[in-house]
Structure formats: C-alpha cells, structure tokens
VONU-66413 format. One record per residue (C-alpha): residue number from 1; x negated, y, z negated; chain. Coordinates in steps of 0.25 Angstrom, whole numbers, plus 2048, in hexadecimal, padded with zeros to 3 digits. Each point is the difference from the previous one (the first is absolute). Example, Ala and Ser with C-alpha at 12.3 -4.5 7.8 and 13.67 -1.06 7.14 Angstrom:
{1; {7CF; 7EE; 7E1}; 'A'}
{2; {7FA; 80E; 802}; 'A'}
This chain:
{1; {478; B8F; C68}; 'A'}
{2; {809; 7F4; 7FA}; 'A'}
{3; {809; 7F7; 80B}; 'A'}
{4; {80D; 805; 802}; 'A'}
{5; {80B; 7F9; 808}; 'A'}
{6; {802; 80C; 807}; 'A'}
{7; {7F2; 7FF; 808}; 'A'}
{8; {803; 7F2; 807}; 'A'}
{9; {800; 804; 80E}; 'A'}
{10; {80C; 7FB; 809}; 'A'}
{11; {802; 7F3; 803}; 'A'}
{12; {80A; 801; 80C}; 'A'}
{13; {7FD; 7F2; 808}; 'A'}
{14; {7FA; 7F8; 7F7}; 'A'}
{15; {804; 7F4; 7F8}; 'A'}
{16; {7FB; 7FD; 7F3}; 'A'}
{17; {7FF; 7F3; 7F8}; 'A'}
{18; {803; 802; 7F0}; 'A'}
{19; {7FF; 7F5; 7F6}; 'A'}
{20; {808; 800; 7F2}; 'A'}
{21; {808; 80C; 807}; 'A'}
{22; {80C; 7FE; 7F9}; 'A'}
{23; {7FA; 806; 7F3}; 'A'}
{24; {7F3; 807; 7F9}; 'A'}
{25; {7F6; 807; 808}; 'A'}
{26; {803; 7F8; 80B}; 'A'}
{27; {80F; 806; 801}; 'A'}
{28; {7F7; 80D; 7FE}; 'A'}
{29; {7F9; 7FE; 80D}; 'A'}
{30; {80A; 7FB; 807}; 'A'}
{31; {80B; 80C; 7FE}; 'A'}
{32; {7F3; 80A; 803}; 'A'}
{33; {7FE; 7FA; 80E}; 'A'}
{34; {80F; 800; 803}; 'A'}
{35; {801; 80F; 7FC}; 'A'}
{36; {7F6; 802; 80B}; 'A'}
{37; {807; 7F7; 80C}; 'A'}
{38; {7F9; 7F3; 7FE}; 'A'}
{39; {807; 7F3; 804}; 'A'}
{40; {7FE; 7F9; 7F3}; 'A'}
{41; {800; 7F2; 7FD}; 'A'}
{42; {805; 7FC; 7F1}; 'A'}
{43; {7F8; 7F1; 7FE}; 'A'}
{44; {806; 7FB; 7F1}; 'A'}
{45; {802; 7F3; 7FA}; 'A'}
{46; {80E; 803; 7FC}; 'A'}
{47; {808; 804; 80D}; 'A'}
{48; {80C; 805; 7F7}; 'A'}
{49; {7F7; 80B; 7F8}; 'A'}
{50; {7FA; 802; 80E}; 'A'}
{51; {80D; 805; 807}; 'A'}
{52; {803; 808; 7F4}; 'A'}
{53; {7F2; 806; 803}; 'A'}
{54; {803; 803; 80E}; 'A'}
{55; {80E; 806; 7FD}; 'A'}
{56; {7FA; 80A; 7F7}; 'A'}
{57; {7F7; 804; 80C}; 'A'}
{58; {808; 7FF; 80B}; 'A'}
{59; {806; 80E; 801}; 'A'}
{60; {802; 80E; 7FD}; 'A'}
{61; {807; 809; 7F5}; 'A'}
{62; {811; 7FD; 803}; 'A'}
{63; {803; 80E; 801}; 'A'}
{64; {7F4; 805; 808}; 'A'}
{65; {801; 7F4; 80A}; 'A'}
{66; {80F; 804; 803}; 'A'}
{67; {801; 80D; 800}; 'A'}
{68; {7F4; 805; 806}; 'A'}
{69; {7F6; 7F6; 806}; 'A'}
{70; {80C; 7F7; 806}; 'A'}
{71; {803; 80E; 807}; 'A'}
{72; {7F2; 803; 805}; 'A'}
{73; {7FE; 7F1; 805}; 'A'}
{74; {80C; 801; 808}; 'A'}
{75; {7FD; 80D; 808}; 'A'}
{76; {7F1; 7FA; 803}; 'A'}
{77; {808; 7F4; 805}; 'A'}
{78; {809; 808; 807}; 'A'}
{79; {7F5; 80B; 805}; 'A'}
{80; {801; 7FB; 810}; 'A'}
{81; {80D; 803; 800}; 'A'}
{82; {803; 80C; 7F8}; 'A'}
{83; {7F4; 806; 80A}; 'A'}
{84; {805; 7FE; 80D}; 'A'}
{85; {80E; 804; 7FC}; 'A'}
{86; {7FA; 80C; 7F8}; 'A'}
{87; {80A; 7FF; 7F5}; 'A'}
{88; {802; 805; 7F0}; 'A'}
{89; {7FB; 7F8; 7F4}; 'A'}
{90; {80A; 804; 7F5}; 'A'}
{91; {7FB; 7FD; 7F3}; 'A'}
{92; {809; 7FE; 7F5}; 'A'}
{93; {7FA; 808; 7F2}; 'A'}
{94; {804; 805; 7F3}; 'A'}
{95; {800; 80D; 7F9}; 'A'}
{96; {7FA; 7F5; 7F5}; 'A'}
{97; {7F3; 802; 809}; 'A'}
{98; {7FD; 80D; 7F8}; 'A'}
{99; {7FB; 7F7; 7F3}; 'A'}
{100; {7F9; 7F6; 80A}; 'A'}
{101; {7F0; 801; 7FA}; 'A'}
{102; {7F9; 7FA; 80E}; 'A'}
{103; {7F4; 807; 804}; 'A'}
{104; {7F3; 7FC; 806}; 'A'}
{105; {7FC; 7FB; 7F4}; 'A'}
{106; {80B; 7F5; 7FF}; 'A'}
{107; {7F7; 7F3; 801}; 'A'}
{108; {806; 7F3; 808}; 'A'}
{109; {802; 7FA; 7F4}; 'A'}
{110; {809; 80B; 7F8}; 'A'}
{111; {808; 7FE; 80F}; 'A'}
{112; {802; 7F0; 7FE}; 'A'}
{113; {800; 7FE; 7EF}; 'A'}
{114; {802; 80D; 7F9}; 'A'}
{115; {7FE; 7FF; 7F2}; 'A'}
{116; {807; 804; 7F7}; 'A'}
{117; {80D; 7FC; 80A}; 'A'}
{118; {809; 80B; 7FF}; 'A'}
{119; {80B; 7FD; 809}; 'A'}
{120; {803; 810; 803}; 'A'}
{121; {7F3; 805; 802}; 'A'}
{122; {7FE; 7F6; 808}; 'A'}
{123; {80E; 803; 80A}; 'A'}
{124; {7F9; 80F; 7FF}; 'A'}
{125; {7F5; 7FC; 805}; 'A'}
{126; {806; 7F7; 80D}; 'A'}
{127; {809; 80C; 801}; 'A'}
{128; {7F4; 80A; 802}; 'A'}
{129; {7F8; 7F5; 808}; 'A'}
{130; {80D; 803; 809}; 'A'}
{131; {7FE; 80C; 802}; 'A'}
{132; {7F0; 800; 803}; 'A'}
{133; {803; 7F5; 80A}; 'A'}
{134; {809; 80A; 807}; 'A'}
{135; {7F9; 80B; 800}; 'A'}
{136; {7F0; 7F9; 805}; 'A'}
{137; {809; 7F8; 809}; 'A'}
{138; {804; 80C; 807}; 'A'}
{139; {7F4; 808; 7FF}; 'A'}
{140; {7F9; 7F4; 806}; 'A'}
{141; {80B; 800; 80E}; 'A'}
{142; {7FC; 80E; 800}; 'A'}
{143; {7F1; 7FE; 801}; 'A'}
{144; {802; 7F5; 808}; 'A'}
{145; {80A; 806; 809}; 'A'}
{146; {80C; 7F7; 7FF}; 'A'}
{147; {80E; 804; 801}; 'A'}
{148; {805; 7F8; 7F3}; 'A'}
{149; {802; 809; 7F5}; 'A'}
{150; {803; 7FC; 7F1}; 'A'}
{151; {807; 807; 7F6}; 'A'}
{152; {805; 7FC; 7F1}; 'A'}
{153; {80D; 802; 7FA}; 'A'}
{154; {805; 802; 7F3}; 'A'}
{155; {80F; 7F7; 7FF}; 'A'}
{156; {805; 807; 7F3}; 'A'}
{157; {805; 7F8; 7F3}; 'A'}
{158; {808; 7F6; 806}; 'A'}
{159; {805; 7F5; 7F9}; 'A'}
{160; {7FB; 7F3; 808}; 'A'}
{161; {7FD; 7F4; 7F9}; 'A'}
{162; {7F4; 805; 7FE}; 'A'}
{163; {805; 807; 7F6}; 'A'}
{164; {802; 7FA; 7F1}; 'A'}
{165; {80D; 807; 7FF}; 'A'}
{166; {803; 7F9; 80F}; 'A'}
{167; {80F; 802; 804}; 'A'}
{168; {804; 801; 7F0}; 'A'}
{169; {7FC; 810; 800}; 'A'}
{170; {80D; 809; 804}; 'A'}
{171; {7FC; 808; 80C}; 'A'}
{172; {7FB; 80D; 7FA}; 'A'}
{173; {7FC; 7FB; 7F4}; 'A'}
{174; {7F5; 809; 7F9}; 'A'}
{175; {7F0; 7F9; 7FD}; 'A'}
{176; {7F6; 803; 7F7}; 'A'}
{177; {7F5; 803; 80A}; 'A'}
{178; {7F5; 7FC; 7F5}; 'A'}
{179; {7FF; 7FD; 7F2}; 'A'}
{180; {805; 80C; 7F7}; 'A'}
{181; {805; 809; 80D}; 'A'}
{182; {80B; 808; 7FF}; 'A'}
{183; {801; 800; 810}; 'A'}
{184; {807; 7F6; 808}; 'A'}
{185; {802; 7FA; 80D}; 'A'}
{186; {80E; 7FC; 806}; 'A'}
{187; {801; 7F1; 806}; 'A'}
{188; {808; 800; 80D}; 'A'}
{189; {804; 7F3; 807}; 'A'}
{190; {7F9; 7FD; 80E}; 'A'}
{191; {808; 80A; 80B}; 'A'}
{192; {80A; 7FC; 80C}; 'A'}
{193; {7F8; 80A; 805}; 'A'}
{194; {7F5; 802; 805}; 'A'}
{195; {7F5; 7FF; 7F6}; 'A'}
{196; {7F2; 809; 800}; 'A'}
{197; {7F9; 7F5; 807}; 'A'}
{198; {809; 7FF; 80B}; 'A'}
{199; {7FF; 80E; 803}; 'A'}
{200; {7F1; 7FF; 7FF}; 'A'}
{201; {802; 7F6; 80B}; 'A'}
{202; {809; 806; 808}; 'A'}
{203; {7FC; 810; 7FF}; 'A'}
{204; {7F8; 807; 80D}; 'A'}
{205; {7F1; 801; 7FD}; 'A'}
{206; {7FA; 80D; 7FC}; 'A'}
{207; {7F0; 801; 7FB}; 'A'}
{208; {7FC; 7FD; 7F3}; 'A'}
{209; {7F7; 80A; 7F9}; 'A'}
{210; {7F2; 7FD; 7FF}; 'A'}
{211; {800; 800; 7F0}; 'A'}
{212; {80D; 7FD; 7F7}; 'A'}
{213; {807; 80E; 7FA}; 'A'}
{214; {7FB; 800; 7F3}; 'A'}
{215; {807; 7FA; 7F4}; 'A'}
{216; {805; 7F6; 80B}; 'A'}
{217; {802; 7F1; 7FB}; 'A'}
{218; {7F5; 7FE; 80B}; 'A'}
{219; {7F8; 80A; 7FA}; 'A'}
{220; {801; 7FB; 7F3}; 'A'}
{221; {7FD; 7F2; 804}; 'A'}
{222; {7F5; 806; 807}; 'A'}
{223; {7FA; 805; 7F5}; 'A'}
{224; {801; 7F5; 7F6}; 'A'}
C-alpha cells in the first residue's frame, strides 16, 4: 500500500529538526508533522524564506479558527468553571449550517487548507460545526452528569458588519437566498431588544430531547 500523509501517527510532544524547510520535500515534511501536533523546527539558510515558511504553517483556516474552533477552546478553557456553576453554553449558528458538508469523512486537512477555497462553503461548514459542537457538548454533560447544558441559535438575517451589504442595506431589504432563487430573506438591524441568544441565556431549563425533530438544522447537520 503506497505512503500517505494521512498514516503519520501523532506527533503531540515532540519536536522535530527539518533542514531545507522553507521549500521542496522538506517544506512537505515539515507541514505533514505540524498537521499532526509536532513542535517543528524550520533550519534554512535564508531566514527571510524561512519565516515565510513558518507563517504558512503556523495556523488554521480563518473562518474555522473564528468561528468555531476559537469557541470550543474557549469552553474547554473555561470547563472549571461553567462545571461548578452548572451553567448554559449558547452557541451562536446559522440556518447556513444546512449546506455545511462536514461528516466523519472530513480529513484535518480539508478543516485547516480546503482546496478549492470557497469562502461560503466554508462559513457553512463552521456554521454546522456550531451546531455539532452544541449538540456532542450537551450529550457528553448528560452522560457525564453535569448540570451545564448547551444549545445553538439561529440569530436571523441581520445586517452586522459581517455582512457585504453592512449598515448600507435598508432594514427589510429583500436577499437572494442563493444564486437564481426567487425566495428571499429580509436583513434586520441588531435589536434594542433582546435578541435570540439572550433569551437562550436567560430562559428557564427544560430537557432536551434525546434526538433532534427531524428536518431540524441539527438534524440536518447531523446528517451531513
């Protein structure tokens, strides 16, 4: 069976020596023992097309890192705490979570360097990541028997600067929600008000089913 990248066991703990890292095979090699936690050390001649090197290695995809693994490092950080205060996890997602194609398949790689880069699919994808985050979270309190519970929300279509259209789009205006659709979705400015997520905050527990309904953004994600 040929040698793939994909069989090189983890390598949490240690740190590895590369020479001629900043391009080539050694480059290759290098990149392959960072995707599996090694502490790598870029050994060039030109320092300049060295750092290059390790800034191309350094991190993960921009809108994964931010939107979902950012997240999920944060609650472990906090884990302590939210135990002994047995309190709610509110994760933020999308009804873009729908499109999201992660599955069990989805190989470390795809997460950090998906190629082709399509930005939207790839906001799909942490939008749906949300959601399984949410969902495994709370099933893994449950089993555990932890009084923290989480739960995802949906915000709407609101015209943050996340948005292209950012505080230029009237409130109400119609969207296009996909190329060639006649249906569209209306952009509302953030609330005064309370929004969604606070009232996922603030709202008395109640038990969660075991499954989500199906047809459910969680379900859906669930699938995918």
């Amino acid at each position: 069976m040929a040698w793939h990248p994909q069989l090189l066991a983890q390598q949490t703990g240690r740190t590895v020596v590369v020479t001629g890292a900043n391009s080539g095979i050694g480059f290759e090699t290098a990149r392959d023992l960072v995707g599996r936690g090694a502490h790598v050390v870029l050994a060039v001649r030109d320092t300049a097309k060295g750092d290059k090197a390790a800034a191309s290695l350094a991190g993960h995809e921009r809108q994964m890192a931010t939107n979902h693994l950012g997240h999920a490092a944060l609650v472990v950080a906090l884990w302590p705490l939210l135990d002994t205060s047995a309190s709610r996890v509110v994760v933020v997602s999308s009804g873009e979570a729908r499109g999201g194609q992660l599955s069990p398949q989805t190989t470390r790689e795809q997460l950090l360097n998906p190629t082709p880069y399509d930005g939207r699919q790839v906001y799909r994808n942490t939008k749906q990541a949300n959601l399984l985050f949410a969902q495994e979270l709370h099933r893994r309190c449950a089993k555990a028997g932890s009084q923290v519970s989480a739960v995802a929300v949906h915000p709407g279509a609101v015209a943050t600067n996340l948005s292209p259209l950012n505080s230029t789009v009237p409130v109400g205006t119609g969207w296009p929600l996909s190329a060639g659709s006649s249906r569209q979705c209306c952009f509302r400015r953030p609330p005064p008000a309370p929004c969604p997520r606070c009232g996922r905050l603030t709202t008395p527990r109640r038990a969660a089913p075991s499954s989500p309904p199906p047809g459910s953004p969680s379900s859906v994600a669930a699938r995918n």
